[in-house]
C-alpha positions in Angstrom: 0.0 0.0 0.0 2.6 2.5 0.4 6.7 2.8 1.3 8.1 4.5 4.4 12.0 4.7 3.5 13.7 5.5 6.7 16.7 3.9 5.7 20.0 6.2 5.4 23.8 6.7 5.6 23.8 8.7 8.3 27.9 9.2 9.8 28.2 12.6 8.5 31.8 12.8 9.5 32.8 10.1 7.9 30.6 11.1 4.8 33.2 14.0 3.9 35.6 10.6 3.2 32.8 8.5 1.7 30.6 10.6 -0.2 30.4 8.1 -2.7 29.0 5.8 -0.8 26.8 8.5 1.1 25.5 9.3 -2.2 24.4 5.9 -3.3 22.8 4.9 -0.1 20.9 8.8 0.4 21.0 9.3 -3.2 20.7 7.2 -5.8 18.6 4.0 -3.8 15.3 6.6 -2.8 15.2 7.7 -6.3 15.1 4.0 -7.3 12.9 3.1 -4.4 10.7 6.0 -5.5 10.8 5.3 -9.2 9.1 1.7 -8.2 6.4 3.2 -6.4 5.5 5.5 -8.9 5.2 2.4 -11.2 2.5 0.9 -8.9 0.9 4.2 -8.2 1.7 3.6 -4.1 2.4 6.5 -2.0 6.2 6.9 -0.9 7.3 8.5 1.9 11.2 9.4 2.4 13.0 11.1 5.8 15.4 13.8 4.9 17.0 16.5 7.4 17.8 19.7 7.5 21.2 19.4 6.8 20.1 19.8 3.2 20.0 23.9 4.1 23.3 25.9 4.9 21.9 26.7 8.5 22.6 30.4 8.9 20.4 33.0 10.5 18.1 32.2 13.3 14.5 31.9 11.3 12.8 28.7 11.1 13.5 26.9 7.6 10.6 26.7 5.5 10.1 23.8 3.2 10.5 25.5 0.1 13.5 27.9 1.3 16.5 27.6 -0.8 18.5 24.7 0.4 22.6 25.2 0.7 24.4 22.3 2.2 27.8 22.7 4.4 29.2 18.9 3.9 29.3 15.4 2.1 26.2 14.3 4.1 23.5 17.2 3.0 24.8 16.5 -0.3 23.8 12.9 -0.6 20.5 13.9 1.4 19.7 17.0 -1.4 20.1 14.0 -4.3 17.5 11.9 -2.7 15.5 14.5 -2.6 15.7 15.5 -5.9 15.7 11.8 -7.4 12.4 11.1 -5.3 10.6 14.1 -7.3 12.0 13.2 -10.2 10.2 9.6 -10.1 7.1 11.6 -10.6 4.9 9.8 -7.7 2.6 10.7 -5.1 5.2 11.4 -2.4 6.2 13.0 1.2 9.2 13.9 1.3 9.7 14.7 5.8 12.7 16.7 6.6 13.7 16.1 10.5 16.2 16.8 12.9 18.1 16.0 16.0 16.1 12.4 16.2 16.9 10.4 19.3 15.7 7.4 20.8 15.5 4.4 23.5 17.1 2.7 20.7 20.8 2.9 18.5 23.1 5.4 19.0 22.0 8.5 19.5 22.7 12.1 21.4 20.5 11.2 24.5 22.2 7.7 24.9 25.6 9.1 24.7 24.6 12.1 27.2 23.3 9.1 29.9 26.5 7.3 29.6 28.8 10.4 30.0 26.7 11.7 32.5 26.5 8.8 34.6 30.7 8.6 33.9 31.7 12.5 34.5 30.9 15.5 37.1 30.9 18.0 33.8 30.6 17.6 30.3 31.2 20.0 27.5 28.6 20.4 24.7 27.9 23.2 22.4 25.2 26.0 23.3 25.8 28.1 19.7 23.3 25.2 17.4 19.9 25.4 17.7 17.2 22.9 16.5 14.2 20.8 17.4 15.2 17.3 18.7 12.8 15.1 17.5 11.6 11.6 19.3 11.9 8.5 16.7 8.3 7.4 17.8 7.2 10.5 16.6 8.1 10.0 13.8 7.3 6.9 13.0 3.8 8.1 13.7 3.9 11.0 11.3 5.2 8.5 8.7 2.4 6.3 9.0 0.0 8.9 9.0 1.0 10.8 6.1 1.3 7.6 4.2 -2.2 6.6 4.6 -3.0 10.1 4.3 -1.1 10.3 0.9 -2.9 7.0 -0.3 -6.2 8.9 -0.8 -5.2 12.4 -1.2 -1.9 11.6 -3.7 -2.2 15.7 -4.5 -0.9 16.4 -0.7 2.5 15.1 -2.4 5.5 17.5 -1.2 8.1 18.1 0.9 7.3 18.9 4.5 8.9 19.3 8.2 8.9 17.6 11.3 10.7 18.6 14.3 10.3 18.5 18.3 9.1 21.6 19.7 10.4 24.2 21.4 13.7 24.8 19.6 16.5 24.5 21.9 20.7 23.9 21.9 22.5 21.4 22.0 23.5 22.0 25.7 20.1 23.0 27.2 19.3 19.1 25.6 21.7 17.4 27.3 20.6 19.3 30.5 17.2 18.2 30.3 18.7 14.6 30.0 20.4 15.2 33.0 17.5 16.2 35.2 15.3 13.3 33.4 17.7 11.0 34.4 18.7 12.7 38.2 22.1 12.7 37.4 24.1 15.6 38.7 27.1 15.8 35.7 27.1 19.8 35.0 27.0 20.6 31.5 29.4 23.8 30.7 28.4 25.7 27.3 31.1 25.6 24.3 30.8 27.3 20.9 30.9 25.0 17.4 34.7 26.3 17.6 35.7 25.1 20.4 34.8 21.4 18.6 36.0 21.2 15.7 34.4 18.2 13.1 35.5 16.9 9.6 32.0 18.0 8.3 30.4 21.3 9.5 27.5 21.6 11.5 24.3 23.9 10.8 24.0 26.4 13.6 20.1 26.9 12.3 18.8 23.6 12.1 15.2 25.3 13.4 12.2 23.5 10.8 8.9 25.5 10.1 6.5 22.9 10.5 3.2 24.5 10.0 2.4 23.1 6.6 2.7 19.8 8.1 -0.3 20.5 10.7 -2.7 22.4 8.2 -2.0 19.5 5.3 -1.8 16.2 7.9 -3.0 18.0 10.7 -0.2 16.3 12.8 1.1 18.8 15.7 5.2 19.0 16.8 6.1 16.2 19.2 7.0 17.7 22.8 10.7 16.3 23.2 10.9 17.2 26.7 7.7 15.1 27.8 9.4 12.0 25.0 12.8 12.7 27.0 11.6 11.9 30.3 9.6 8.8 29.1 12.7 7.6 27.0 14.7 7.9 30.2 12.4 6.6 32.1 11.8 3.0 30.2 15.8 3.5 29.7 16.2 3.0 33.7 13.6 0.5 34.2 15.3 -1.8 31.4 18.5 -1.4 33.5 16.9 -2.7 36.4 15.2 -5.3 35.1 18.0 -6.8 33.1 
């Protein structure tokens, strides 16, 4: 009935040494998978990011802002994106952001085990963004693919991102508290660490044309941090 594709290359340091690779995987496979859906007349629905725009200024990216990508990795992202409209099917394609999760690796897993490890960490304050829960937006996904399956003419590109906008360090803070650990968490700039690929400092996503078309609201990712945390800990104890 319809394809989510949630499926991506997604080491974007490593992508400034592999862009190849990065390209095929976030490239050149959504346009195929895309391509094939169009043949059956099925909805397809593809996860992007916003690394696909250059991330300057502090206004919320809008979906059909020019897109600018700093590295290797919003590169190979762009291509999918453009290979999936090519194929000419009904389509969603969902930029995100900052997804985490009780599951993989991810930013909030990393904060628990360096907070539970260290009385202070380090993490920069100057990026700003919406993390995003990966339940979420598995929802969204779902939604807009059965949503796309009798309205094909809501095809387009669309946002999705945890509400309200916050840094990088004010995150791993709210991790912190979630979890009652007492590791302090000491702003840095993007300059005082330095990565092969650079970083948007805007990564904020306008995401009102996703409530008016699919009438799907911003997750709250402090409400999903606590609960993540929360199931995190009582895994622990149980295992």
């Amino acid at each position: 009935r319809a394809v989510i594709n949630a499926a991506a290359y997604t080491a974007v340091d490593r992508a400034e040494s592999e862009e190849d690779l990065a390209t095929t995987i976030n490239g050149h496979a959504p346009g195929a998978m895309a391509r094939a859906c169009a043949d059956l007349g099925i909805p397809f629905v593809h996860i992007s990011t916003d690394y696909v725009f250059a991330g300057a200024g502090n206004r919320p990216w809008k979906p059909e802002d020019p897109t600018g990508p700093l590295g290797a990795y919003g590169r190979s992202k762009l291509a999918g994106e453009t290979a999936v409209r090519a194929a000419g099917g009904p389509h969603a394609i969902l930029r995100t952001s900052w997804v985490f999760s009780a599951h993989g690796n991810n930013f909030l897993k990393t904060m628990l085990r360096l907070g539970a490890e260290r009385e202070t960490l380090t993490v920069v304050a100057d990026q700003i963004g919406g993390p995003t829960p990966a339940r979420a937006i598995a929802a969204a996904c779902l939604s807009i693919a059965s949503q796309l399956a009798e309205a094909p003419d809501k095809t387009g590109t669309y946002h999705f991102a945890g509400a309200p906008d916050t840094s990088w360090a004010d995150f791993a803070r709210a991790i912190m508290a979630a979890a009652g650990l007492s590791c302090r968490v000491a702003d840095i700039p993007t300059s005082a660490y330095p990565t092969p690929a650079k970083r948007p400092a805007n990564s904020r996503l306008e995401c009102s044309t996703t409530k008016a078309v699919f009438g799907i609201d911003r997750p709250d990712w402090q409400t999903a941090t606590r609960d993540i945390v929360a199931s995190l800990t009582q895994r622990k104890g149980t295992a």
